[in-house]
C-alpha positions as a Python dict, from the first residue, in 0.01 Angstrom:
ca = {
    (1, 'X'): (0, 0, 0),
    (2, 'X'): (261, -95, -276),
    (3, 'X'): (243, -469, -124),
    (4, 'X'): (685, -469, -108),
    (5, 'X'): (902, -583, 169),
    (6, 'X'): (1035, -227, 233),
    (7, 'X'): (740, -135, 353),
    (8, 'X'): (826, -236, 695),
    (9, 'X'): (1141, 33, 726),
    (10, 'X'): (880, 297, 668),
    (11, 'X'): (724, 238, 1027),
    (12, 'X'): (684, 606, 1245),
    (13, 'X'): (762, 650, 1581),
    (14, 'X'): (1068, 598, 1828),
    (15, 'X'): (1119, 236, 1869),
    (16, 'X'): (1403, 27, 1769),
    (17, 'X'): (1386, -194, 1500),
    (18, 'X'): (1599, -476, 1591),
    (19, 'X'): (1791, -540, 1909),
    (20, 'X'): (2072, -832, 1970),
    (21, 'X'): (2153, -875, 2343),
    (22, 'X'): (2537, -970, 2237),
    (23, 'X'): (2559, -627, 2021),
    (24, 'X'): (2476, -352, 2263),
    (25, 'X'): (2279, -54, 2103),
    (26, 'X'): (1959, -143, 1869),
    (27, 'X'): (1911, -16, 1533),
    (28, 'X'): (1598, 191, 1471),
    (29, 'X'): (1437, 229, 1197),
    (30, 'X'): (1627, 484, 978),
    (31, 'X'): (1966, 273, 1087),
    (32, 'X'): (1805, -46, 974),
    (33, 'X'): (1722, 129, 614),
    (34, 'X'): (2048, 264, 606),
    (35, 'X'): (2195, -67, 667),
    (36, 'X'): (1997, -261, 427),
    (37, 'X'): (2054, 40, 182),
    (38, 'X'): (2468, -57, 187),
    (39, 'X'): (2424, -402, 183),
    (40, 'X'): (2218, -392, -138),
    (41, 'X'): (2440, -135, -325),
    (42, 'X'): (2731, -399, -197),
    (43, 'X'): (2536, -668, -378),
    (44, 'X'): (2505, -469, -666),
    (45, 'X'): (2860, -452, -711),
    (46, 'X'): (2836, -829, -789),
    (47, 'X'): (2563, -734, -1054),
    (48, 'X'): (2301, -883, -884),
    (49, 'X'): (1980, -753, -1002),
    (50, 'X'): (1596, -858, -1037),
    (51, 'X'): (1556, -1247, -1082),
    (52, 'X'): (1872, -1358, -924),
    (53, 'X'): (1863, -1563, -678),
    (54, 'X'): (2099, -1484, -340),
    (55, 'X'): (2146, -1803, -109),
    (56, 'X'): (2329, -1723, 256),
    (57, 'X'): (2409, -1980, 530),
    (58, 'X'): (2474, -1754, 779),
    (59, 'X'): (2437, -1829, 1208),
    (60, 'X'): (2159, -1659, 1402),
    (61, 'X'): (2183, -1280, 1396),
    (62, 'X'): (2017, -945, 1260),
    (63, 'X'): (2246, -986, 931),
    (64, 'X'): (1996, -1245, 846),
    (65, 'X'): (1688, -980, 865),
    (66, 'X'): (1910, -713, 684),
    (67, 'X'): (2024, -946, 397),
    (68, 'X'): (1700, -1060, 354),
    (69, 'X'): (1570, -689, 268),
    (70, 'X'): (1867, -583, 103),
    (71, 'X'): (1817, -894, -142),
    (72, 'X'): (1440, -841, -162),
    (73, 'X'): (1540, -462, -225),
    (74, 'X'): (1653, -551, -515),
    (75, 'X'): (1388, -782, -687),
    (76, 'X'): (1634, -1069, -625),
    (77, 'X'): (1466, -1383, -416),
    (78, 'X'): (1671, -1458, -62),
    (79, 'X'): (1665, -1840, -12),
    (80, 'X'): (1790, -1906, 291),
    (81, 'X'): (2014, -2211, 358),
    (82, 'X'): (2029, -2433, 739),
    (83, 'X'): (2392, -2371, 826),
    (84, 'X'): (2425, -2695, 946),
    (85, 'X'): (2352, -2888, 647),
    (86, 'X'): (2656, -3152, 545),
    (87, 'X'): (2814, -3117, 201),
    (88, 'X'): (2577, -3332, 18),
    (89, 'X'): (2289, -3161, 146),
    (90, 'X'): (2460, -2805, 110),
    (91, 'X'): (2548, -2973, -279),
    (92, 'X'): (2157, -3081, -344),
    (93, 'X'): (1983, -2708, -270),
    (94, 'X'): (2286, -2554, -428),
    (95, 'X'): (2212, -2714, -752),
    (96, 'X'): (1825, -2643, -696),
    (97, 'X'): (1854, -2298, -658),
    (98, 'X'): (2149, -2192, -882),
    (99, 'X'): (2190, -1864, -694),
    (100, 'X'): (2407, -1611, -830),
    (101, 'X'): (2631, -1581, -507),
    (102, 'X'): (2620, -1774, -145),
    (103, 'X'): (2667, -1554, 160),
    (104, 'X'): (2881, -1774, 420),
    (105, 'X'): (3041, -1635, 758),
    (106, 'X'): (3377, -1547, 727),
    (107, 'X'): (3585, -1796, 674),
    (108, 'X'): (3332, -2081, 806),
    (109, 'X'): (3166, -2320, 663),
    (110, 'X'): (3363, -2520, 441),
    (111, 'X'): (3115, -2773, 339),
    (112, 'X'): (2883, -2471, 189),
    (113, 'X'): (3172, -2372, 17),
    (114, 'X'): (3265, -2669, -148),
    (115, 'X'): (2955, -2777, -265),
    (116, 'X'): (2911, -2449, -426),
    (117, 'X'): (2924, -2477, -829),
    (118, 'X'): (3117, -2250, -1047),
    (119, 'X'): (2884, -1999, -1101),
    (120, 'X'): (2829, -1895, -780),
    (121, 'X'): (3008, -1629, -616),
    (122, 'X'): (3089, -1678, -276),
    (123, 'X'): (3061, -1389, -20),
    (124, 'X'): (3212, -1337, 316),
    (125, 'X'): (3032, -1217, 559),
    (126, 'X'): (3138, -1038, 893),
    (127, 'X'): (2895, -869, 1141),
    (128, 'X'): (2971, -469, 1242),
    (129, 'X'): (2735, -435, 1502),
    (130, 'X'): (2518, -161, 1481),
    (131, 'X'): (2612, -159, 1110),
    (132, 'X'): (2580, -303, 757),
    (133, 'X'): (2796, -644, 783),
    (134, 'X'): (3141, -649, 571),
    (135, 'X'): (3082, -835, 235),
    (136, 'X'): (3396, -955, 76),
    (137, 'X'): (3516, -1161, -204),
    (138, 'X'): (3848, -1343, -195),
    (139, 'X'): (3993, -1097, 25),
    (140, 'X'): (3857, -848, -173),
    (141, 'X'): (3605, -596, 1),
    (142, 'X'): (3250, -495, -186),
    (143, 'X'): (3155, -150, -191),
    (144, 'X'): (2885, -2, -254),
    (145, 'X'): (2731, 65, -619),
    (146, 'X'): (2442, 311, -671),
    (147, 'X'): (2144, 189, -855),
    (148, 'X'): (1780, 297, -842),
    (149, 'X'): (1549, -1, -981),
    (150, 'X'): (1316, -118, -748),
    (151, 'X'): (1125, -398, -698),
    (152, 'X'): (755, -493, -797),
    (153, 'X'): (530, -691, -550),
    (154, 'X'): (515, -990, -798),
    (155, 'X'): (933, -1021, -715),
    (156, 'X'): (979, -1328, -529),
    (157, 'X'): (1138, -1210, -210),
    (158, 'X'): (1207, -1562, -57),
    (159, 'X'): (1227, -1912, -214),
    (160, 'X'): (1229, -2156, 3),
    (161, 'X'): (1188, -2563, -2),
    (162, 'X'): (915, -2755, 164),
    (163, 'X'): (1030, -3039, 438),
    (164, 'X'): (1080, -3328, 223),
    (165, 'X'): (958, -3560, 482),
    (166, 'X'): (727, -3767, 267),
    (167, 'X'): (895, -3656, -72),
    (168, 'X'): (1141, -3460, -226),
    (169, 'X'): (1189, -3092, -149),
    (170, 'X'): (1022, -2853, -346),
    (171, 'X'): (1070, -2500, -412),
    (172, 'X'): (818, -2227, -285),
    (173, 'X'): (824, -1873, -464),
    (174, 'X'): (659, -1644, -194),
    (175, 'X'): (659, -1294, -368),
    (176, 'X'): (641, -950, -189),
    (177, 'X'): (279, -940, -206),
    (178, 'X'): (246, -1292, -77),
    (179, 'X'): (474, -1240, 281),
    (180, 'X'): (346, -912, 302),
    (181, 'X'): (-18, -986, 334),
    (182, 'X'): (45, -1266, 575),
    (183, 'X'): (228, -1045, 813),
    (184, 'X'): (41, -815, 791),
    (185, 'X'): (-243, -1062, 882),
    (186, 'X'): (-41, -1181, 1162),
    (187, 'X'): (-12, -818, 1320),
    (188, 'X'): (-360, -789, 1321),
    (189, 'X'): (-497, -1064, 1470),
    (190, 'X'): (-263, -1063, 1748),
    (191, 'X'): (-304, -687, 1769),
    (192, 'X'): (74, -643, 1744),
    (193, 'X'): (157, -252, 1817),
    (194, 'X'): (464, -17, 1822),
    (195, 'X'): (473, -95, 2191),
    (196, 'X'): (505, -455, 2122),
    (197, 'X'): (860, -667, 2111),
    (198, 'X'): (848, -963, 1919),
    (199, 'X'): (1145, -1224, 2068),
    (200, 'X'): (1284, -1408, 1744),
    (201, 'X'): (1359, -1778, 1901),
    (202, 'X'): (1294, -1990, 1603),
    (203, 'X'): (1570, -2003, 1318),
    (204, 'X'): (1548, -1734, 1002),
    (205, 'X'): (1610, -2010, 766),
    (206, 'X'): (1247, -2077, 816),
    (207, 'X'): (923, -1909, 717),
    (208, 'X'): (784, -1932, 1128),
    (209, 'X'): (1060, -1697, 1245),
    (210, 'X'): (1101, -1468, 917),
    (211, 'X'): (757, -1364, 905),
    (212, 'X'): (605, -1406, 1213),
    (213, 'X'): (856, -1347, 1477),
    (214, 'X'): (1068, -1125, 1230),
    (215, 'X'): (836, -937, 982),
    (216, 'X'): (476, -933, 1120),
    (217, 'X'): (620, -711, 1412),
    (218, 'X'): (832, -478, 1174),
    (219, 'X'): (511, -386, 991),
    (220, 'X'): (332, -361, 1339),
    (221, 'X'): (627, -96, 1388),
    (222, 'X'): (760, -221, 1715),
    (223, 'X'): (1093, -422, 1826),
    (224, 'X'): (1232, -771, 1684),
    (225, 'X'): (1482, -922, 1935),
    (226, 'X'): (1718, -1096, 1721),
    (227, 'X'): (1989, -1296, 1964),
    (228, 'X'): (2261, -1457, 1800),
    (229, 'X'): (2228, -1781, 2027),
    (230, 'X'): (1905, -1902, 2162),
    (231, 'X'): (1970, -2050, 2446),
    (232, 'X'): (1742, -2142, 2777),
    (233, 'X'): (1917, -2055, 3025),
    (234, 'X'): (1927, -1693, 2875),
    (235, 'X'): (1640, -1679, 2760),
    (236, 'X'): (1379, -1584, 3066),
    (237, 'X'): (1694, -1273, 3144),
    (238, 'X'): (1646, -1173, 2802),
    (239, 'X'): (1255, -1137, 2813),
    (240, 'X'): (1292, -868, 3115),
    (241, 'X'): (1552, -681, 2992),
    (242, 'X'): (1446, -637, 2637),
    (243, 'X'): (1077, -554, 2758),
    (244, 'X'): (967, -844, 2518),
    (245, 'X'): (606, -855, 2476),
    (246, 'X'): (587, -1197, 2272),
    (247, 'X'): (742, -1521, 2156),
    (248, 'X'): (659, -1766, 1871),
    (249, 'X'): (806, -2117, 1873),
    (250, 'X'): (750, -2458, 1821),
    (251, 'X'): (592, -2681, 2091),
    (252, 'X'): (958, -2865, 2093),
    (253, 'X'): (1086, -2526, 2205),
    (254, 'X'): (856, -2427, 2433),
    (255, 'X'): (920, -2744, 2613),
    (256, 'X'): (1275, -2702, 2643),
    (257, 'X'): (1229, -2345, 2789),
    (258, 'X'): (975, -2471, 3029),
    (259, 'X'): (1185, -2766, 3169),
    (260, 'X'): (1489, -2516, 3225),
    (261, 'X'): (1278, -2245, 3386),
    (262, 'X'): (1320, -2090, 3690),
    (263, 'X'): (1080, -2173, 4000),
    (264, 'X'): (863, -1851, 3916),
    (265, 'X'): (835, -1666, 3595),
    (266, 'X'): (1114, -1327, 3647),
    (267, 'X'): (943, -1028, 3802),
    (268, 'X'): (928, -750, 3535),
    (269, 'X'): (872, -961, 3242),
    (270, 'X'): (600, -786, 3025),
    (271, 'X'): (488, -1087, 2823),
    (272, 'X'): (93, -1070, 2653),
    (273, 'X'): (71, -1377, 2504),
    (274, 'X'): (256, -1670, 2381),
    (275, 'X'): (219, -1850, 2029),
    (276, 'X'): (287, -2164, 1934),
    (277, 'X'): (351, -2326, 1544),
    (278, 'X'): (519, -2568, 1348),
    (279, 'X'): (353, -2914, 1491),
    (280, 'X'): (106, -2988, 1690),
    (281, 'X'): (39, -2855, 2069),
    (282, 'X'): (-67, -3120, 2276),
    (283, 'X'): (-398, -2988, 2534),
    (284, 'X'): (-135, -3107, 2838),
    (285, 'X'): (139, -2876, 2736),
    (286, 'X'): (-74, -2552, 2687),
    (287, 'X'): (-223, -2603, 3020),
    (288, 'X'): (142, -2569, 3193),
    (289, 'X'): (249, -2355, 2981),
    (290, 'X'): (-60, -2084, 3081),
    (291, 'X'): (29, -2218, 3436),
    (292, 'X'): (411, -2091, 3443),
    (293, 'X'): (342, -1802, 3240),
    (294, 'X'): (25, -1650, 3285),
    (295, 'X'): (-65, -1512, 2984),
    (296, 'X'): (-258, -1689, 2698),
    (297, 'X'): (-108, -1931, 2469),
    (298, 'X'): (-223, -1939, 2109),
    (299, 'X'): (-189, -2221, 1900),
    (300, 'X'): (-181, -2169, 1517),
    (301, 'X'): (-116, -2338, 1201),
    (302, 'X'): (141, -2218, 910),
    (303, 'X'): (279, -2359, 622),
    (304, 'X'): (556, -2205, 396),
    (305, 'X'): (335, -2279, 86),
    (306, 'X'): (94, -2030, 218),
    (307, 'X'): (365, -1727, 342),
    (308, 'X'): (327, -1929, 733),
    (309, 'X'): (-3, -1807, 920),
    (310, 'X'): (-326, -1946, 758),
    (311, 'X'): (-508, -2013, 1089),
    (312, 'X'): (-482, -1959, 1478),
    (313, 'X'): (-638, -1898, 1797),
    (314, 'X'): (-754, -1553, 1903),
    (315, 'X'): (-649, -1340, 2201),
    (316, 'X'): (-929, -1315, 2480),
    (317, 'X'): (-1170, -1168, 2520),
    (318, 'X'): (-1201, -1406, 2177),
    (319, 'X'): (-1249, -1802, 2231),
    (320, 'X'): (-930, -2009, 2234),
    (321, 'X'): (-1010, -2415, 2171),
    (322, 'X'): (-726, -2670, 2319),
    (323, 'X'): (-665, -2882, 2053),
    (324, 'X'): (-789, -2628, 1810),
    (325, 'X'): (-531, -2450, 1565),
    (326, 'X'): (-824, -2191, 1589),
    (327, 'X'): (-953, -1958, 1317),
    (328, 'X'): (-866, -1849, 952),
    (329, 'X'): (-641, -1574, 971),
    (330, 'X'): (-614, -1348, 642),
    (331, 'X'): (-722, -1649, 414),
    (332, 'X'): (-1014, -1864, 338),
    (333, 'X'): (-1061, -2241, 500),
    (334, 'X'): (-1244, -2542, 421),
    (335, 'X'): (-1209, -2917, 463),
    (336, 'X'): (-1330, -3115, 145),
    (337, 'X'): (-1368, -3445, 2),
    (338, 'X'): (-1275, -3617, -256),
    (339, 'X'): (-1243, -3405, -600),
    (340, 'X'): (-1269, -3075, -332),
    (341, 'X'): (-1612, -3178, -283),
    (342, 'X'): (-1757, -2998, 40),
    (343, 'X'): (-1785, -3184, 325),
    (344, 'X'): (-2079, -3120, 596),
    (345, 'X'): (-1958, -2868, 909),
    (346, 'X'): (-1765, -3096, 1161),
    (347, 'X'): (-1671, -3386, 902),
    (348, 'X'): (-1349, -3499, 871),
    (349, 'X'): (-1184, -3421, 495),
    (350, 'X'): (-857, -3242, 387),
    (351, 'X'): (-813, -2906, 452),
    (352, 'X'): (-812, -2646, 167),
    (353, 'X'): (-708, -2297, 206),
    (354, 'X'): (-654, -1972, -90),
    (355, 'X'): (-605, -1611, 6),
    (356, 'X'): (-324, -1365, -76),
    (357, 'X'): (-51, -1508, 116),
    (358, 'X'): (-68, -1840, -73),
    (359, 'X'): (201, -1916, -318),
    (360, 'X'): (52, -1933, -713),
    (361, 'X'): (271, -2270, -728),
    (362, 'X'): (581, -2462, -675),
    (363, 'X'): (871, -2328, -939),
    (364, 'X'): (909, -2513, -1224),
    (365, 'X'): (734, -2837, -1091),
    (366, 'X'): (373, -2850, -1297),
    (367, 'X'): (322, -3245, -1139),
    (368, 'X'): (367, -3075, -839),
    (369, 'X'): (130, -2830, -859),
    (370, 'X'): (-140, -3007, -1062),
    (371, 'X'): (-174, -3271, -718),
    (372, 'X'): (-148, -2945, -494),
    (373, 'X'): (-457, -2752, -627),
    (374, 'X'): (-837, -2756, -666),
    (375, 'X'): (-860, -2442, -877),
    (376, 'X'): (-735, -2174, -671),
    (377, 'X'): (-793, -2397, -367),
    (378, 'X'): (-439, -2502, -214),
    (379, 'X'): (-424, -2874, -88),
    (380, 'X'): (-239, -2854, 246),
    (381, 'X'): (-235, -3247, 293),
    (382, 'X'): (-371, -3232, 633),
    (383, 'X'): (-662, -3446, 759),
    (384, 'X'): (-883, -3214, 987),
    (385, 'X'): (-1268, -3063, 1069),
    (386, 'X'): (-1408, -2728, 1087),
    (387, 'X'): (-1681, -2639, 1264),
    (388, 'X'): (-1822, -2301, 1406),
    (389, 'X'): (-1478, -2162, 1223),
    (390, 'X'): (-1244, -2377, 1454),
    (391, 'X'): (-995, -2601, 1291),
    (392, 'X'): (-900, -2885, 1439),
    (393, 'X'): (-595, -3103, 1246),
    (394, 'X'): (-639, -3503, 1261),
    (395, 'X'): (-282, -3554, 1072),
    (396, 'X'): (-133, -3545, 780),
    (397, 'X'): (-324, -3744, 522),
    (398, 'X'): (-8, -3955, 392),
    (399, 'X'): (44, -4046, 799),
    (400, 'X'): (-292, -4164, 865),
    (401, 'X'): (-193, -4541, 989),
    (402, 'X'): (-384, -4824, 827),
    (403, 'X'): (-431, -5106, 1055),
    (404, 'X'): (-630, -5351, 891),
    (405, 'X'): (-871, -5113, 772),
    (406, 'X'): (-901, -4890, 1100),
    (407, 'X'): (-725, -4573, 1051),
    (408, 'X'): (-480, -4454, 1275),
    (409, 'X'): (-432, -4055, 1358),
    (410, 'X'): (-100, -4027, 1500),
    (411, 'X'): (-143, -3693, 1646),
    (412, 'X'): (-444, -3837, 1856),
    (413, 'X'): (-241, -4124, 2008),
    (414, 'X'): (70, -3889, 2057),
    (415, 'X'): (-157, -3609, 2265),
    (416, 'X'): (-316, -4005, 2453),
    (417, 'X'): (75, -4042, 2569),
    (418, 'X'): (166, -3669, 2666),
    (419, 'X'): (-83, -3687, 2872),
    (420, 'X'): (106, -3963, 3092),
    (421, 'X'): (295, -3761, 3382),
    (422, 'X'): (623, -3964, 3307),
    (423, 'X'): (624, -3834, 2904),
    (424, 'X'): (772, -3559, 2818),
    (425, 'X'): (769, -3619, 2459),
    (426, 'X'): (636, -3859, 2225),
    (427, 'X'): (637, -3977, 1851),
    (428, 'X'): (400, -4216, 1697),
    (429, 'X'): (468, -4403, 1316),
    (430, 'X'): (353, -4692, 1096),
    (431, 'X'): (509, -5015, 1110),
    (432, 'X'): (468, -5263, 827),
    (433, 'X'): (287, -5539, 899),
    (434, 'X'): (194, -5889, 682),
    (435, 'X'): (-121, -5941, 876),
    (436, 'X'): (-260, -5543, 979),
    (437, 'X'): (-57, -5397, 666),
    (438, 'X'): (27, -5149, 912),
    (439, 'X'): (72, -5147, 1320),
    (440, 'X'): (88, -4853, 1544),
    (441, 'X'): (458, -4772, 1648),
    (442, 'X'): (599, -4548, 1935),
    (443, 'X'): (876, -4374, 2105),
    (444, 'X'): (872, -4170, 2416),
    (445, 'X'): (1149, -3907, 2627),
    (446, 'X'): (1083, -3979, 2997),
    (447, 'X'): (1076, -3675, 3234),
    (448, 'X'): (1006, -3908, 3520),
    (449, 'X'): (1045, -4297, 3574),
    (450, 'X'): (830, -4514, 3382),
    (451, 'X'): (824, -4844, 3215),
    (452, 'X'): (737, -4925, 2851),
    (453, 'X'): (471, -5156, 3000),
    (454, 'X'): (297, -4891, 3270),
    (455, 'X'): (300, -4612, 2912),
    (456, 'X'): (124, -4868, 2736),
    (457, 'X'): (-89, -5020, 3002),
    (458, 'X'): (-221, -4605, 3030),
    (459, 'X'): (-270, -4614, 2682),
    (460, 'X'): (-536, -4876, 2640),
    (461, 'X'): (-729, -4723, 2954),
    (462, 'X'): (-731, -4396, 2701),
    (463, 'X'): (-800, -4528, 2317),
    (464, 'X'): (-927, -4868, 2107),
    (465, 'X'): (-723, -5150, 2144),
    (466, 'X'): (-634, -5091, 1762),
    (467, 'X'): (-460, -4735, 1837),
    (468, 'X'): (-217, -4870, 2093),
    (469, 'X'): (136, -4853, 1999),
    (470, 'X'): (247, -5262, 1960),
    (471, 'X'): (590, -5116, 1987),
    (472, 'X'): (706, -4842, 2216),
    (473, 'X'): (1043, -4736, 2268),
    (474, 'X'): (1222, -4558, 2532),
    (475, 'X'): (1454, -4277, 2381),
    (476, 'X'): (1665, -4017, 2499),
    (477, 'X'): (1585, -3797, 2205),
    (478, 'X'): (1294, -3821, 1872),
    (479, 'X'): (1471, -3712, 1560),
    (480, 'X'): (1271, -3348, 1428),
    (481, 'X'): (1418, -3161, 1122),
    (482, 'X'): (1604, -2814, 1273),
    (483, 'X'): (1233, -2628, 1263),
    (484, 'X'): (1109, -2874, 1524),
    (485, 'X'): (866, -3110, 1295),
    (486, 'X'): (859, -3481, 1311),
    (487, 'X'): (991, -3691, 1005),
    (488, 'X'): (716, -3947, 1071),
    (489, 'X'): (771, -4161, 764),
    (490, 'X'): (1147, -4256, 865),
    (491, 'X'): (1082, -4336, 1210),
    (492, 'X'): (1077, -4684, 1176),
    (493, 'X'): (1392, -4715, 1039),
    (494, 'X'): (1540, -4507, 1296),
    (495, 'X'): (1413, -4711, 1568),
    (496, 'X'): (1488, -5032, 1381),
    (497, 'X'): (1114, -5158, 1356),
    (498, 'X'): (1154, -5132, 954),
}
């Protein structure tokens, strides 16, 4: 195994590649190398070459999973941009990245374009479906220029930034050898096969959907389903007439999909199992979820510092835990104490994890990265317990409320209030406070009438007195970034408690 991205267009057999539902025909295997072929001799008209950096804000579609190869292809890194970013934010990972050109959608997206600095070439992009997208520049359209270096698995591929919901957004090299171990380690432990098709619902500007929904089933040598708009009420017509095997998604979108589904799961749908990532699954939710669906859900826990999967529960006939993220998956585990001092099986410490899919370091940040490691040991910055190889997460250590000396997991009193029949969804936060230091804040999204009062009332039947929320609101929505994760530290403020 050379441990490069490529890799997955060398897959035998007959099945397509990637299919779009708006595009007609899918592209098998020998298209899709054809097509990422073009695109990268089109880039190297623009003399991009090993190093560079290639930045696209581009809308849901299989151009996404072509560029991203065709950049990769040729030792450049792909960092992929949220389309819907403003100007300033478009203007801040701009600056950050410096990429030699920006990939945009044809004539869209003015706010990527003017925040892009003069040495960045922009590049138009318009789908052909069934082909390699047109690239163009002012007008002018790139053709293809032969070249024959090729990439080496140290390359980074993809360079990404963390959240930035407790501090300022990083940037994560993963290299070829890094994403292709983890999906690799994804398409074993969910067994993926040729057979299998892989539905693509979560966004390719993020490392869930490239390399779990997108990549681990390319190297498996089966289908990706790449729609170029996710929507519900699509969605359960798209599983039966794509054959699609499995979904990944957060529990924000599973929710959605399960509110807007039909009476009974469609006859013919040929789903295996279901996997959820990206924040916490609440016990409540996976039981009707297995209910409507009836297939296994498996929770598991990514993070884009580690190339997504580090952990996650097992198909049957292996053990699944509710409120478990489940198992190590292609890396090493541990929860320690301070200094990345063991802690004894079942104690609560942070959670540690190495293996191949873990980046060597942020780029170009050594504060960074001399608070993120104990030797090779990366700190995630989760609070959790392991014990007989289950992981279970208690929150993120920076989250952990303080009330007066009692700590506070927020995920515990959030799973407390999804288990109410009236919530749908829930958020809990710090509050300052001048006598606790900090009290226990909360917003809910109704599904069913309820008062504030009757929520809270529940709640102190369920936890101490200290966990219940002093403050709960009653909201139409809780503000997530676009992969579906909570930006806990900023709730107050958004609810006006701060």
């Amino acid at each position: 195994m050379s441990g490069l991205l490529l890799e997955a267009l060398e897959a035998p057999g007959a099945a397509p590649a990637l299919s779009t539902p708006e595009d007609g025909a899918p592209l098998d295997y020998g298209g899709l190398a054809s097509v990422v072929d073009e695109l990268a001799g089109r880039l190297r008209t623009l003399g991009i070459e090993r190093g560079d950096r290639v930045a696209f804000a581009l809308p849901p579609g299989p151009e996404l999973v072509e560029l991203l190869l065709a950049v990769s292809s040729l030792g450049a890194a792909a960092a992929p941009l949220n389309p819907a970013y403003a100007e300033p934010e478009f203007a801040f990972y701009l600056e950050d990245l410096a990429p030699r050109a920006l990939l945009l959608p044809a004539g869209e997206l003015e706010a990527a374009r003017a925040a892009a600095g003069p040495g960045t070439t922009v590049v138009d992009v318009s789908p052909a479906a069934g082909g390699a997208a047109a690239l163009a520049v002012e007008g002018r359209e790139l053709v293809s220029t032969p070249g024959s270096a090729a990439p080496e698995p140290d390359d980074v591929a993809l360079l990404l930034h963390t959240s930035g919901t407790t501090s300022r957004p990083k940037q994560v090299p993963l290299r070829h050898r890094n994403l292709v171990a983890s999906a690799r380690s994804i398409a074993a432990h969910y067994r993926l096969e040729a057979d299998d098709v892989s539905y693509c619902a979560m966004p390719l500007f993020h490392v869930h959907g490239i390399v779990a929904s997108c990549l681990a089933q390319l190297f498996a040598g089966g289908t990706v389903v790449v729609p170029r708009r996710v929507a519900s009420t699509r969605f359960w017509r798209q599983l039966v007439d794509h054959g699609v095997t499995w979904y990944s998604a957060s529990p924000t979108f599973h929710s959605m999909l399960l509110e807007r589904a039909p009476g009974e799961l469609p006859a013919g749908t040929r789903l295996r199992f279901v996997r959820s990532c990206s924040s916490a699954l609440g016990p409540a939710q996976l039981a009707r979820m297995e209910a409507y669906l009836g297939v296994p859900v498996l929770e598991a826990y990514g993070m884009t510092e580690a190339s997504h999967e580090m952990a996650s529960n097992p198909l049957p006939p292996g053990r699944r835990v509710p409120g478990s993220v489940g198992v190590a998956t292609g890396a090493e585990i541990a929860v320690v104490g301070a200094g990345g001092a063991p802690v004894p099986e079942g104690g609560a410490g942070e959670v540690v994890v190495r293996g191949p899919g873990v980046m060597d370091g942020y780029l170009a940040n050594p504060e960074a990265n001399a608070e993120a490691f104990y030797g090779d040991w990366f700190r995630t910055g989760d609070w959790g317990t392991l014990e007989d190889g289950y992981l279970r997460l208690i929150g993120r250590i920076k989250e952990i409320i303080n009330r007066g000396g009692e700590k506070v997991s927020p995920a515990e009193v959030e799973e407390v209030l999804l288990r109410h029949p009236a919530v749908r969804e829930a958020v809990v936060y710090p509050i300052e406070d001048e006598k606790y230091g900090q009290v226990v804040g909360g917003a809910v999204v109704l599904g069913s009438a309820a008062s504030a009062d009757e929520i809270v009332a529940y709640c102190r039947e369920q936890v101490a007195a200290f966990k219940v929320p002093s403050v709960l609101h009653l909201v139409e929505t809780i503000p997530r970034t676009p992969t579906g994760k909570l930006q806990r530290p900023r709730m107050a403020v958004h609810f006006g408690d701060g």
